[in-house]
C-alpha positions as CSV (number, residue, x, y, z in Angstrom):
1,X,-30.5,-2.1,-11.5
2,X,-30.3,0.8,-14.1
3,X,-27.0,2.9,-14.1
4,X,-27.4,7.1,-14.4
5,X,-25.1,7.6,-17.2
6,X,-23.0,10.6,-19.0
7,X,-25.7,9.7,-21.9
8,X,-28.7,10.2,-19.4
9,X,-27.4,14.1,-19.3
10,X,-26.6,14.2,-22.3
11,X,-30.5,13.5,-24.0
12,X,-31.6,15.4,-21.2
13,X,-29.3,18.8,-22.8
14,X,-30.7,17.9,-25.8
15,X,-33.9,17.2,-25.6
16,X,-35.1,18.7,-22.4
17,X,-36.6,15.3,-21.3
18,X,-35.1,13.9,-18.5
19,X,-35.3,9.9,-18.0
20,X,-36.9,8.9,-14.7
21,X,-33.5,7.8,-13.3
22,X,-32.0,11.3,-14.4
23,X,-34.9,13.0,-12.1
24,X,-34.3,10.4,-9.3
25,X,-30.8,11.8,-8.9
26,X,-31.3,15.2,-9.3
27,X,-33.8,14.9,-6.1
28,X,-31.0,12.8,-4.2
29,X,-29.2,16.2,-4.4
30,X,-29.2,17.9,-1.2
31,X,-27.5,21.1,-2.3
32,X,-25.3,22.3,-4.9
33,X,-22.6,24.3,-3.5
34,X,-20.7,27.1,-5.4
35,X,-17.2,26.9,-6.3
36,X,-16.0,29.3,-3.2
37,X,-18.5,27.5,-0.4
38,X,-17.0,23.9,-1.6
39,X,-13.1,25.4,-1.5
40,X,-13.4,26.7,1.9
41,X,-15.4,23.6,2.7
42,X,-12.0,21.7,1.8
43,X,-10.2,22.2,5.1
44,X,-12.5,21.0,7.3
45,X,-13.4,17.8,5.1
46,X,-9.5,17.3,5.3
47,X,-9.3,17.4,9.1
48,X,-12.8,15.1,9.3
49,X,-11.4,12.5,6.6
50,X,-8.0,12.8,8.0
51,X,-9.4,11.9,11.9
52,X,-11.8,9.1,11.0
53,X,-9.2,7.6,9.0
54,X,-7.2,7.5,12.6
55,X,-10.0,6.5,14.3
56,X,-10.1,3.0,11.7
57,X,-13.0,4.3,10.1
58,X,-13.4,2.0,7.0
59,X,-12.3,3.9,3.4
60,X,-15.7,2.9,2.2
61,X,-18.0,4.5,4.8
62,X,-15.6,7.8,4.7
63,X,-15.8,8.2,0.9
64,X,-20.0,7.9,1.5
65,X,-19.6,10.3,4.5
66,X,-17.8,13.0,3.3
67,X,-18.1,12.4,-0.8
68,X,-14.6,11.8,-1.8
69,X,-13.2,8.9,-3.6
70,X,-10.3,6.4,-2.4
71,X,-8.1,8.2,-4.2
72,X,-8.6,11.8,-2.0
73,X,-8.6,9.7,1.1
74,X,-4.9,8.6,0.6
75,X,-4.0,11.7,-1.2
76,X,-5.0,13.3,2.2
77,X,-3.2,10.6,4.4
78,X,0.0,11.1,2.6
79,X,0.1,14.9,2.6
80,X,-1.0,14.2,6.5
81,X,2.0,12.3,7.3
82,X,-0.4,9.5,8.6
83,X,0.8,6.1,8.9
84,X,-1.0,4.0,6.5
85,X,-3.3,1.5,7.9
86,X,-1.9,-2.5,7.9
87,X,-3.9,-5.8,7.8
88,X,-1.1,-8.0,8.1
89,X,-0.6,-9.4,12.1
90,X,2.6,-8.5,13.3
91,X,3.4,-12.0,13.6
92,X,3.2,-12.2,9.9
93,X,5.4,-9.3,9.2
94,X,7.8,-10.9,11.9
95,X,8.1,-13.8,10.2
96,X,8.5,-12.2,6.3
97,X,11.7,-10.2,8.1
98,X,13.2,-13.3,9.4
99,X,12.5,-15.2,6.4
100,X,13.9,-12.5,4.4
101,X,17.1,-12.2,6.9
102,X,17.1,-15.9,6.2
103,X,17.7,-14.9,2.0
104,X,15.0,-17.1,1.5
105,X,13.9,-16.2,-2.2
106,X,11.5,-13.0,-2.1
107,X,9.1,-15.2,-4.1
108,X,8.7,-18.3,-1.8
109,X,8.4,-15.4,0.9
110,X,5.5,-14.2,-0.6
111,X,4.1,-17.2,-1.4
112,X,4.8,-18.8,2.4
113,X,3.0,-16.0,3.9
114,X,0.1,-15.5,1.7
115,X,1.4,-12.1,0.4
116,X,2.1,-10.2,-2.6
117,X,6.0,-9.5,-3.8
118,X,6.0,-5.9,-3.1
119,X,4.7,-5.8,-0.1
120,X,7.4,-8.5,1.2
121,X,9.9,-5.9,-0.9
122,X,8.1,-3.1,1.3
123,X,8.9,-4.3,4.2
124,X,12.9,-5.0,3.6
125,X,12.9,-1.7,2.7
126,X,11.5,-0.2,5.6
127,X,13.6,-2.8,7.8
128,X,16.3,-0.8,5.8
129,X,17.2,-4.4,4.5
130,X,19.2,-5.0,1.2
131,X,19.8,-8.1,-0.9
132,X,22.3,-5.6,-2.8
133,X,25.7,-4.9,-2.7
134,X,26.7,-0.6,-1.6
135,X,28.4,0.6,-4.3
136,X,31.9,2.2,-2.9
């Protein structure tokens, strides 16, 4: 499957031949809006992105939806105050607490539970769990 390309625009400035893929997109496009439409557009794609994203909406079919990458979407959850989503059962993260309440090594954590080292670190922390000595 062919690729549209920065070169694809590029020959097309230059030339003023467009390549059959470069004319396929420019149809796909639905409407170009103007700086000021798209900033006061920006609000309301933050409340939409920000409520499917609470509904479970998957990332994928909201960056399709409403044009934004993964990036924006998370940018938008953190300025939101949202709870990020988890995958991990809670039986799981129960487990990764005790084990880490346990001091079983962080790495044999990880590897028990079919997890990565930060995330079993992420979870101490928001246990408000410490391997460390306070400092007086």
């Amino acid at each position: 499957m062919a690729i549209l390309t920065l070169k694809d625009a590029v020959e097309y400035i230059r030339t003023s031949k467009a390549s059959e893929l470069l004319l396929k997109a420019l149809k796909s496009v639905g409407q170009i809006f103007t700086f000021e439409e798209e900033r006061s557009n920006r609000v309301n794609r933050y409340v939409a992105v920000i409520e499917a994203y609470k509904r479970g909406t998957p990332i994928e079919d909201i960056m399709k939806k409403y044009g934004c990458s993964k990036r924006t979407i998370y940018d938008y959850v953190i300025k939101a105050d949202v709870a990020r989503r988890s995958f991990t059962p809670a039986e799981t993260k129960a487990k990764i607490i005790a084990d880490y309440k346990a001091k079983i090594p962080v790495v044999k954590i990880a590897e028990l539970n079919a997890v990565s080292l930060r995330y079993v670190q992420q979870l101490a922390k928001e246990a408000n769990l410490s391997r460390y000595k306070k400092r007086k």
